[in-house]
C-alpha positions in Angstrom: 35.3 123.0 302.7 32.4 123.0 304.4 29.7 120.4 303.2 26.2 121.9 301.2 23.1 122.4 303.5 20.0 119.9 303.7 16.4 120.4 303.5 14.2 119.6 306.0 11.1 119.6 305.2 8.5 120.1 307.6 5.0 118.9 306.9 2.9 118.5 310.2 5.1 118.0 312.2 6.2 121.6 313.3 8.3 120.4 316.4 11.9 120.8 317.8 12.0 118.0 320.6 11.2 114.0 319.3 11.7 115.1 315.6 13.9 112.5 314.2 14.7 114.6 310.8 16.9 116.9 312.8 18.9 114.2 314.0 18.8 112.6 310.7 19.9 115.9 308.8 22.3 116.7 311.1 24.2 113.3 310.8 24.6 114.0 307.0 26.8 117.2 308.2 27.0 120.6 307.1 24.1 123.4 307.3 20.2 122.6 308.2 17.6 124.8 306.5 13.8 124.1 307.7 11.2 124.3 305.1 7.3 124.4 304.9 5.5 124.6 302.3 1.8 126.2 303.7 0.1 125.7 300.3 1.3 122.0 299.1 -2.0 120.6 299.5 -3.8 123.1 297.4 -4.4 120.8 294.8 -5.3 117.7 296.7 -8.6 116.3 297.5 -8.2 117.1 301.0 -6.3 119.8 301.2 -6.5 121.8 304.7 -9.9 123.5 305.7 -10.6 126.6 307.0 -10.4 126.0 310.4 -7.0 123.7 309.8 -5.9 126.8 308.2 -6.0 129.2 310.7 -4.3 126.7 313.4 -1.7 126.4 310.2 -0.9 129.7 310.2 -0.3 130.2 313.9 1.7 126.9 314.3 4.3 128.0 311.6 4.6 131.8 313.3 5.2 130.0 316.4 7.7 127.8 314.8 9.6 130.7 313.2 9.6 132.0 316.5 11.5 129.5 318.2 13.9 128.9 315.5 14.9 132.1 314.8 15.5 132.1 318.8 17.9 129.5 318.0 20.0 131.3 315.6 17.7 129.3 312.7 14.6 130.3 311.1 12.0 129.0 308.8 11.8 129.1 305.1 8.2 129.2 303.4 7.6 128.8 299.9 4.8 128.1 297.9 3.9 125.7 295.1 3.5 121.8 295.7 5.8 120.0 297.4 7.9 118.4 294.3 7.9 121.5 292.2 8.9 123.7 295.3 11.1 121.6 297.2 13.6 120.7 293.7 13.7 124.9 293.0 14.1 125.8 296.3 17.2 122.8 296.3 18.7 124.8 293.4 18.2 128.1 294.9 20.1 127.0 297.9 22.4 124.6 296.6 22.0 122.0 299.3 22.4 118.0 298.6 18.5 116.9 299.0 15.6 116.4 301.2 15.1 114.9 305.1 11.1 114.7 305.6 8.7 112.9 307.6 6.9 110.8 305.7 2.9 111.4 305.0 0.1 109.1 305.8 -2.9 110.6 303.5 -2.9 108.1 300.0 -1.8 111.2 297.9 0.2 112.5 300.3 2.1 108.7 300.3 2.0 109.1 296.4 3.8 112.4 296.2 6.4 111.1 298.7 7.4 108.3 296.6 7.1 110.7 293.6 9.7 113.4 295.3 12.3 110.2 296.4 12.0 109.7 292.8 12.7 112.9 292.0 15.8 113.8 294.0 17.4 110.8 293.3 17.1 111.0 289.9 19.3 113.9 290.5 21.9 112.2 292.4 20.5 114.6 295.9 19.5 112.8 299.1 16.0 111.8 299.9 15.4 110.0 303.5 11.6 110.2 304.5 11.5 109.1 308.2 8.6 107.7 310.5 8.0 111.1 313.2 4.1 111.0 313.9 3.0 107.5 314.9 4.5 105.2 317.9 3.9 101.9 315.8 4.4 102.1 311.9 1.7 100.5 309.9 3.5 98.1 307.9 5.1 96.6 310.8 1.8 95.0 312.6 -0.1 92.2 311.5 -2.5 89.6 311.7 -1.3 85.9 312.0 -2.4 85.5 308.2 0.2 88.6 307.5 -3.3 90.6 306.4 -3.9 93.9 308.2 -6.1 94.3 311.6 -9.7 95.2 311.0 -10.7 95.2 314.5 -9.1 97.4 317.4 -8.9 95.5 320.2 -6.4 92.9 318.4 -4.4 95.7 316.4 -3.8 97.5 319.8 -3.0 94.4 321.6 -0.1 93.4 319.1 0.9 97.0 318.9 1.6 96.9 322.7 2.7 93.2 322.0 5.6 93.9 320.1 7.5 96.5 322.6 7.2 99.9 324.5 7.5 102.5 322.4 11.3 104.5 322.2 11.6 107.2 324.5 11.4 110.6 323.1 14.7 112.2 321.3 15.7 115.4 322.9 15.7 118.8 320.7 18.9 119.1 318.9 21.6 120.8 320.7 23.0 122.9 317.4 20.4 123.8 314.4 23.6 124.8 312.3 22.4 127.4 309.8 23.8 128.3 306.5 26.1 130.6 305.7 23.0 132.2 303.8 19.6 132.2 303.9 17.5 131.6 300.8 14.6 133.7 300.1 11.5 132.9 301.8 7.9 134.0 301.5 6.1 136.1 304.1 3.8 134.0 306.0 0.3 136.5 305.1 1.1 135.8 301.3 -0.8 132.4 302.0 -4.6 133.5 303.0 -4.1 131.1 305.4 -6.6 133.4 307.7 -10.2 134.1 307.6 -11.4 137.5 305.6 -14.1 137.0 307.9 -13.5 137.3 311.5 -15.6 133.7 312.1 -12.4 132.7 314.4 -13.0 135.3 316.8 -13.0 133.2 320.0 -10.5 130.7 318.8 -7.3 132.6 320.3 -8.8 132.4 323.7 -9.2 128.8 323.7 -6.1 127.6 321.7 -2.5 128.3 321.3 -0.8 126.7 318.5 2.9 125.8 318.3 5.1 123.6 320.7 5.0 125.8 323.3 1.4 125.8 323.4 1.2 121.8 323.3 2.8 121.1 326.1 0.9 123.8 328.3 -1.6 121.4 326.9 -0.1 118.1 328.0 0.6 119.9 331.5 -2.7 121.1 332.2 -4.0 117.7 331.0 -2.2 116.4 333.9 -4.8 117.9 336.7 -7.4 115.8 335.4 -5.3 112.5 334.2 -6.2 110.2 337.2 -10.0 111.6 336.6 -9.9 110.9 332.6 -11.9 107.2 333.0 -14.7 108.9 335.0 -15.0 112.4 333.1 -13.8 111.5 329.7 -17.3 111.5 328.1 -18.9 114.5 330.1 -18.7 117.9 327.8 -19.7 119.9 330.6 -16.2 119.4 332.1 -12.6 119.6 331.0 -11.8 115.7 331.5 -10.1 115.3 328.2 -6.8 116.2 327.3 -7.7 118.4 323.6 -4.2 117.5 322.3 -5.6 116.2 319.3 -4.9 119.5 317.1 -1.2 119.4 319.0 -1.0 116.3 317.5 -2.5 116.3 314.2 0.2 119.2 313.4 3.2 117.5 315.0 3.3 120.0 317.7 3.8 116.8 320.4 4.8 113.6 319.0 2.9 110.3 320.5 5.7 109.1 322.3 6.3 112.3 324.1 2.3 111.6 325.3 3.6 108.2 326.1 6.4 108.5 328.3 4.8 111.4 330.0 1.4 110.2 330.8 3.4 106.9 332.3 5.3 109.1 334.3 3.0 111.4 335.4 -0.6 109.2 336.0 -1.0 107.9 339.1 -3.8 105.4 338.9 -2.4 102.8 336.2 -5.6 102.4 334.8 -6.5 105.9 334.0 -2.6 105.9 332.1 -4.0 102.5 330.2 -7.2 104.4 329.3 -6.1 107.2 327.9 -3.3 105.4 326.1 -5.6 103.0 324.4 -7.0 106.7 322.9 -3.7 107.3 321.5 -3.8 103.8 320.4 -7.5 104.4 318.2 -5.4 106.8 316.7 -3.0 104.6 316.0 -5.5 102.8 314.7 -7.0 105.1 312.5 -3.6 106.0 310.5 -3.7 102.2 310.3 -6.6 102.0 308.2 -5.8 104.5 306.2 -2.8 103.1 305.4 -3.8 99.5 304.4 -7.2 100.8 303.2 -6.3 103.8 301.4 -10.1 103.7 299.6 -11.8 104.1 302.6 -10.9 108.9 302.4 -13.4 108.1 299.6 -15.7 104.7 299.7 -16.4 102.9 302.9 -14.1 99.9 303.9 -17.8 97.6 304.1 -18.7 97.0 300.7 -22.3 96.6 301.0 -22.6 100.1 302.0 -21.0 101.6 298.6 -24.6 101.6 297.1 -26.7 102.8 300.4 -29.7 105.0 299.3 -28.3 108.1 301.7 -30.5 110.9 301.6 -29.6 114.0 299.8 -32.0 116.0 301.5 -30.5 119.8 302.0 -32.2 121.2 304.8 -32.3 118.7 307.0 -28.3 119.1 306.2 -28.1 122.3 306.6 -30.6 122.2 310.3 -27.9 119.6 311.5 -24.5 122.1 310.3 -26.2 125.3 311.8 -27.1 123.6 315.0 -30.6 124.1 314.6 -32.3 120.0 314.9 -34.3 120.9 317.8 -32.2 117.9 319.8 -30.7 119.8 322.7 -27.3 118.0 322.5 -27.1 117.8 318.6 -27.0 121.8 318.7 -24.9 122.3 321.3 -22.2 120.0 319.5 -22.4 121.8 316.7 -22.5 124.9 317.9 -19.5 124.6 320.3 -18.1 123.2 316.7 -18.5 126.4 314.9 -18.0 128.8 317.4 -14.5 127.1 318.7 -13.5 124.4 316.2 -13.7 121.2 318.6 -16.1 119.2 319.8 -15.9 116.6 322.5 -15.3 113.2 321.6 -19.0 112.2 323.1 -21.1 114.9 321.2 -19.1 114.0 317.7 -20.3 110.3 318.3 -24.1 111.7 319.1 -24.0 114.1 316.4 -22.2 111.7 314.3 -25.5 109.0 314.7 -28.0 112.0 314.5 -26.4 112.7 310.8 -26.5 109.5 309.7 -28.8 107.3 311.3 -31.5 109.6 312.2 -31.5 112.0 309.2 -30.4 109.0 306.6 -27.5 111.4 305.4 -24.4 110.1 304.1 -21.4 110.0 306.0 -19.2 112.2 303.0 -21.5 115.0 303.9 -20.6 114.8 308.1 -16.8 114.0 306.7 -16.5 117.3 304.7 -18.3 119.6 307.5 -15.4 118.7 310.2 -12.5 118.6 308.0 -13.8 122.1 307.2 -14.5 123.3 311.0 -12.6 121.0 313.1 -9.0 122.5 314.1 -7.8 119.0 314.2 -9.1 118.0 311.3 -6.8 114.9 310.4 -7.9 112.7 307.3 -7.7 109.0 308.9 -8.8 110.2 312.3 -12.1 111.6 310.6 -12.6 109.0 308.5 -12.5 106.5 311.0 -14.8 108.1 313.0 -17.4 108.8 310.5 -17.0 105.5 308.7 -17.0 103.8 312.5 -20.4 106.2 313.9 -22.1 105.2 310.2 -21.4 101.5 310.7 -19.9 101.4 307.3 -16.0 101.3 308.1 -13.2 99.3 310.6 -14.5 98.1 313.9 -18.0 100.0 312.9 -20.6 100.3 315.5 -23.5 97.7 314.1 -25.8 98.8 312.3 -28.5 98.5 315.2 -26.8 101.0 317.4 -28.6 104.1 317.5 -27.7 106.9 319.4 -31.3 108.4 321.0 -30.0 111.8 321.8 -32.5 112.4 324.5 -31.1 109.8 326.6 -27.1 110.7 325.6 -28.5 114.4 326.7 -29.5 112.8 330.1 -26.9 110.6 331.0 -23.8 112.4 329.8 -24.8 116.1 330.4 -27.0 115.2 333.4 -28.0 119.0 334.7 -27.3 120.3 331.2 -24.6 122.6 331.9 -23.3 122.0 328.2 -26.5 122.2 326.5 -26.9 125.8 328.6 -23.2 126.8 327.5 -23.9 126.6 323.9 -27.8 126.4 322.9 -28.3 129.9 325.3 -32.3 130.2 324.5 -32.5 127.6 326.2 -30.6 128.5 329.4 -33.8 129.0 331.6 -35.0 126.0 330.8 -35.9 123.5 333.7 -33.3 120.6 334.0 -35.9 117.9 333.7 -36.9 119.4 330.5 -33.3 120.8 329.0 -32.9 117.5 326.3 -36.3 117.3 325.5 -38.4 120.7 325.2 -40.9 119.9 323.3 -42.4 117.8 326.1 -42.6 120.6 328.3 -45.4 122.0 329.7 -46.2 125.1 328.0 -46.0 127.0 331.0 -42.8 126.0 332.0 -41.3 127.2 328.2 -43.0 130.3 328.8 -41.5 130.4 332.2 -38.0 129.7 330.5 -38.6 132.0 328.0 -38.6 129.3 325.1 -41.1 129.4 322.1 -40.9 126.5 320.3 -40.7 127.0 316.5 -39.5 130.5 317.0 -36.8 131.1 319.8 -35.9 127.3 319.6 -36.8 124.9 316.5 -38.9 121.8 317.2 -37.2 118.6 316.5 -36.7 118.0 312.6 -37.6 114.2 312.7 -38.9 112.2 315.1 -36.5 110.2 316.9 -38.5 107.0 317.2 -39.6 106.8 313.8 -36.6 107.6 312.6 -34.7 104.6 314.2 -37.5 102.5 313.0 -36.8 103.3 309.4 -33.3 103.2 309.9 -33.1 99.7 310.8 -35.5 98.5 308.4 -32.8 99.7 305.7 -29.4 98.8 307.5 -31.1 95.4 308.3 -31.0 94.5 304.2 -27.8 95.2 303.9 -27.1 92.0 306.4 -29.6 89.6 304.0 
C-alpha cells in the first residue's frame, strides 16, 4: 500500500536545486505535493509590499512552470499558513508538513505554532534551515551572547567551516495519485490595477531560471566587483538580492560558484563578505527580534524625529533638489532597486539631513523595493540611521554633493534618471543651484520649476544633526 503524500510547503524559497525539503520529504516515502500559500502574510505586520507582490506572482508562475515540466505542479491556497496548511492536509490526506523555516519574529511564532499544531494531530512537522549558510543560533560570542558587530560575527562564521556544497535537484518529484484542488494564481491580486510596474519585466525575470541568468551574467563583472561595486552608473553588482530574498538561489549555490568561478581571490572574498552582511542581518533579527519595530540602541527609542510630511513626501517622489537623492529614488520607483551606494546616500539624506525617522524610509522600501526582505532592511536603515547593529556613528553624514562627485563622477546616473537635468554641464550635474544662470539656461534647467531647489541646506543641516545625536552620547 502505497504510503500518504507530504506537504511541502514553500514559503520563499521557490527553488528545485539546494532545497533540502525535497530531500527531506522524499526520505519520508510516498507522494510530494508542493504548496504556497501567496496570501499567508496578509495579516502580519509586514506582510509583502507591492513591489514584493508583483515579483511574488511571477516567481510562483515560473515555479509552476517547471514543476509541472516535471510531471509535478504547484498547489496554491489561500488563508494563513496554520488554517490553510491543516485543511489542505485533510483535503489531501497526506501525513504532515516539510517547510523551511522563517526568519521574520512572527513568521518564527507561527512556525512553532503550526509544529504545534500538526503534532497535536499525530502528522509530521520538520521545519528545515534552506535560506542561510550559517544558522543563527549556532554562532556566538565567547560570553555565549550574540555578535553585535560584523567583522567578528563574520569572522567566526567563516571560523567554524566552509559552508556544504549545494544539493542537487531531486531526481523524482513523485506526484500523487491525485491532485488536490488548487487556486488559480490571479485570485490573489498579487498584481498592480495600475500599470506602475511597466518597465519591471524588462529588467527582471523572476523564478530559478531567471536567478541563475543572474548569477551567470554576474560572472562578467566578478573579478571587477571591488573596483565597480559602488558606482550606479555601471552594472558592477551582481542584483541577486530579489533571487535571494525569494529562495530563487540559495547562498551556498552563490558560494560554491563565485569560488569557482572568480579569478582574483580577493574580488571572491569581497563579494562574499556581502553575502556575509546578509548573513548578518538575519542574525540580528533573529537574536534581536525588537529591532522590525524599535532600534537595537536604546537611547534612540525616544529621538525627537521629525514628522514633517513634505519634506517626506519631496524625498519619496524624488524631488529634494540633491541630484543623486532623486535619481535613487527615482530608479527606485520606476524599477524597484536601487544600488547599494544610493540606498546608503538616500538612506543619510532621510534621516540625518531631513531629521525623519528611520520607520518612515523602512516602510517606503518594503513597499517599492522587489527585494524587500525584513532583516536586510532593517539592518540597513537601523545601520544608515546610527540607531541599530554595527551603526554608522552618529557623526557620519553623507554630503550628497560629494557622494554625487566621487561615485557618479561624469553623472551618467544622475542623467539616466533625473532627465531635466541631462544637459546639464558635468561640473555642475550634483550641484545646480551653483550654476551660473547661463549655463542652466544653456541646459535647459529652471530651478524651482523644471528642477526643485534643494529642500534644506546641506550644511546646516548636518550642523543641527549633530548637535542632537551628540546628546544622546552625554
Amino acid at each position: 500500500m502505497n504510503a500518504a503524500p507530504l506537504l511541502l510547503w514553500l514559503h520563499n524559497d521557490f527553488r528545485l536545486h539546494d532545497h533540502p525539503g525535497w530531500f527531506a520529504a522524499q526520505e519520508q516515502g510516498g507522494a510530494v505535493i508542493p504548496v504556497a500559500l501567496p496570501m499567508a502574510d496578509s495579516g502580519n505586520d509586514w506582510a509583502p509590499g507591492a513591489a514584493s507582490r508583483w515579483w511574488l506572482h511571477h516567481s510562483l508562475n515560473a515555479l509552476d512552470r517547471e514543476l509541472r515540466e516535471r510531471g509535478s505542479r504547484l498547489i496554491l491556497r489561500s488563508g494563513a499558513a496554520e488554517e490553510g496548511l491543516l485543511q489542505l492536509v485533510q483535503d489531501s490526506g497526506a501525513r504532515g508538513v516539510v517547510w523551511s523555516c522563517r526568519s521574520d519574529p512572527q513568521g518564527r511564532v507561527g512556525d512553532r505554532q503550526l509544529t504545534e499544531a500538526l503534532e497535536r494531530r499525530g502528522l509530521v512537522a520538520r521545519r528545515l534551515n534552506s535560506s542561510l549558510l550559517y544558522p543563527p543560533e549556532t554562532i556566538s560570542n565567547r560570553q555565549g551572547r550574540p555578535f553585535q558587530v560584523f567583522t567578528p560575527f563574520w569572522k567566526a562564521c567563516l571560523a567554524s567551516g566552509e559552508p556544504e556544497p549545494p544539493l542537487p535537484p531531486p531526481k523524482d518529484l513523485s506526484p500523487p495519485s491525485a491532485w488536490p484542488e488548487s487556486e488559480p494564481l490571479e485570485s490573489f491580486g498579487l498584481l498592480p490595477k495600475i500599470p506602475w510596474d511597466a518597465e519591471f519585466p524588462d529588467r527582471w525575470t523572476p523564478g530559478e531560471a531567471g536567478a541563475r541568468q543572474a548569477l551567470t551574467q554576474f560572472f562578467d563583472v566578478l573579478d571587477e566587483y571591488p573596483a565597480q561595486r559602488n558606482l550606479p552608473a555601471v552594472r558592477g553588482s551582481s542584483r541577486l538580492s530579489p533571487h535571494l530574498h525569494f529562495g530563487e538561489i540559495s547562498p551556498r549555490q552563490i558560494w560554491a560558484a563565485v569560488r569557482q568561478r572568480a579569478k582574483d581571490p580577493e574580488a571572491a572574498r569581497v563579494y562574499l563578505s556581502e553575502i556575509g552582511w546578509r548573513e548578518f542581518a538575519h542574525y540580528i533579527l533573529h537574536h534581536f527580534p525588537e529591532t522590525a519595530f524599535v532600534p537595537l540602541r536604546s537611547e534612540f527609542r525616544e529621538f525627537p524625529w521629525s514628522r514633517g510630511r513634505r519634506p517626506l513626501h519631496a524625498w519619496q517622489q524624488g524631488r529634494t533638489g540633491y541630484p543623486i537623492v532623486d535619481a535613487g529614488m527615482r530608479e527606485l520607483w520606476r524599477t524597484g532597486w536601487m544600488h547599494n551606494r544610493v540606498r546608503m546616500i538616500v538612506g543619510s539624506f532621510l534621516t540625518k539631513d531631513l531629521l525623519i525617522s528611520w520607520r518612515e524610509g523602512a516602510r517606503w522600501f518594503w513597499d517599492t523595493l522587489v527585494d524587500a526582505d525584513l532583516a536586510n532592511n532593517t539592518l540597513g536603515w537601523q545601520w544608515v540611521s546610527g540607531c541599530g547593529a554595527d551603526a554608522a556613528p552618529y557623526f557620519r553624514i553623507f554630503n550628497p554633493v560629494l557622494q554625487g562627485k566621487k561615485f557618479d563622477h561624469e553623472g551618467e546616473y544622475v542623467r539616466r534618471w533625473v532627465p531635466e537635468l541631462a544637459a546639464l554641464e558635468t561640473r555642475w550635474i550634483h550641484e545646480p543651484w551653483n550654476a551660473p544662470e547661463d549655463v542652466l539656461a544653456a541646459a535647459g534647467v529652471a530651478l524651482g520649476a523644471s528642477y526643485p531647489r534643494p529642500i534644506v541646506d546641506h550644511a546646516e543641516a548636518r550642523t543641527r544633526a549633530l548637535e542632537i545625536f551628540a546628546g544622546l552620547s552625554k
